[in-house]
C-alpha positions in Angstrom: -18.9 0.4 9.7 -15.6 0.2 7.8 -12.2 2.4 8.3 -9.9 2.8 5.7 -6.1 3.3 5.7 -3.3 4.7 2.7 0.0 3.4 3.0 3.0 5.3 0.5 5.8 2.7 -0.9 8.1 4.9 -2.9 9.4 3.6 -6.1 11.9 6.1 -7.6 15.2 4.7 -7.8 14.4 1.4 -6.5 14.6 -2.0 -8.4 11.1 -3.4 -8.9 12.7 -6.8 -6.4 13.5 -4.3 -3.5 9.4 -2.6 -4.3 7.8 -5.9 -4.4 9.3 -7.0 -1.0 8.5 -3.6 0.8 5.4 -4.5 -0.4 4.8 -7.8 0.6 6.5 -6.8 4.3 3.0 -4.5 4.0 0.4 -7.0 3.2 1.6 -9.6 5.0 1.4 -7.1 8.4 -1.4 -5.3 7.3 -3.0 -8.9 6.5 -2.6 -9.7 10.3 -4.4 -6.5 11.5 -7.6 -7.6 9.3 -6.9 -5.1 6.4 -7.8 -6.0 2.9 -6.1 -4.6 0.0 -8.7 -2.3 -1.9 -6.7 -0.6 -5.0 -3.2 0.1 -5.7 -2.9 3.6 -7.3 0.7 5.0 -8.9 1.6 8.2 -8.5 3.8 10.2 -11.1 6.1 12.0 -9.2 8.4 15.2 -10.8 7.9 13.6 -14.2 9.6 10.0 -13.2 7.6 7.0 -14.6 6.6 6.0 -11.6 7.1 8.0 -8.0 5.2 6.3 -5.3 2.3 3.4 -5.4 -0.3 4.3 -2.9 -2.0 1.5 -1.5 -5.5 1.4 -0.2 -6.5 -0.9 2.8 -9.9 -1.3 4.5 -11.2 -3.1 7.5 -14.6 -3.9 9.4 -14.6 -2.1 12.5 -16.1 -4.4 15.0 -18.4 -2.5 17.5 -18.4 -3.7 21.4 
Protein backbone atom coordinates (compact mmCIF):
# COMPACT_ATOMS: atom_id res chain seq x y z
CA UNK A 1 0.00 0.00 0.00
CA UNK A 2 1.33 3.40 -0.92
CA UNK A 3 0.44 7.13 0.59
CA UNK A 4 0.91 10.01 -1.28
CA UNK A 5 1.75 13.64 -0.25
CA UNK A 6 1.44 17.34 -2.26
CA UNK A 7 3.75 19.87 -1.25
CA UNK A 8 3.10 23.90 -2.67
CA UNK A 9 6.51 25.89 -3.52
CA UNK A 10 5.34 29.31 -4.65
CA UNK A 11 7.03 30.83 -7.45
CA UNK A 12 5.60 34.38 -8.13
CA UNK A 13 8.03 36.95 -7.44
CA UNK A 14 10.84 34.82 -6.67
CA UNK A 15 14.19 34.32 -8.63
CA UNK A 16 14.32 30.88 -10.13
CA UNK A 17 17.98 30.48 -7.51
CA UNK A 18 15.75 31.24 -4.40
CA UNK A 19 12.79 28.30 -6.11
CA UNK A 20 15.36 25.85 -6.81
CA UNK A 21 16.85 25.83 -3.26
CA UNK A 22 13.31 25.79 -1.48
CA UNK A 23 13.11 23.01 -3.56
CA UNK A 24 16.03 21.12 -2.98
CA UNK A 25 15.51 21.95 1.10
CA UNK A 26 12.13 19.67 0.00
CA UNK A 27 13.73 16.72 -1.58
CA UNK A 28 16.46 16.39 0.31
CA UNK A 29 13.90 16.17 3.72
CA UNK A 30 11.30 14.51 2.00
CA UNK A 31 14.18 12.14 0.57
CA UNK A 32 15.00 11.17 4.29
CA UNK A 33 11.31 10.34 5.17
CA UNK A 34 11.32 7.67 2.13
CA UNK A 35 9.32 9.89 -0.34
CA UNK A 36 10.00 9.67 -3.98
CA UNK A 37 9.30 12.52 -6.22
CA UNK A 38 6.36 11.42 -8.58
CA UNK A 39 5.52 14.68 -10.89
CA UNK A 40 6.07 18.27 -10.66
CA UNK A 41 2.96 20.09 -11.92
CA UNK A 42 2.91 24.24 -12.37
CA UNK A 43 0.21 26.06 -11.54
CA UNK A 44 -0.96 29.38 -13.31
CA UNK A 45 -1.90 31.59 -10.76
CA UNK A 46 -4.08 35.14 -11.48
CA UNK A 47 -2.57 35.07 -15.05
CA UNK A 48 1.29 35.17 -13.79
CA UNK A 49 3.49 32.69 -15.90
CA UNK A 50 4.03 30.62 -13.30
CA UNK A 51 2.18 30.76 -9.63
CA UNK A 52 3.06 27.80 -7.65
CA UNK A 53 4.81 24.23 -8.64
CA UNK A 54 2.96 21.48 -6.93
CA UNK A 55 5.05 18.61 -6.15
CA UNK A 56 3.89 15.08 -5.87
CA UNK A 57 5.63 12.63 -3.42
CA UNK A 58 4.81 8.92 -2.73
CA UNK A 59 5.99 6.37 -0.29
CA UNK A 60 5.51 2.51 0.58
CA UNK A 61 3.70 2.27 3.69
CA UNK A 62 5.32 -0.59 5.60
CA UNK A 63 2.61 -2.63 7.54
CA UNK A 64 3.64 -4.06 11.15
Amino acid sequence: MAEHEVVEVRATGRTPETVTAEIGEVLAKRSVEGWDLQHVQPIIYNSSTTGYLILFFRREVVSE
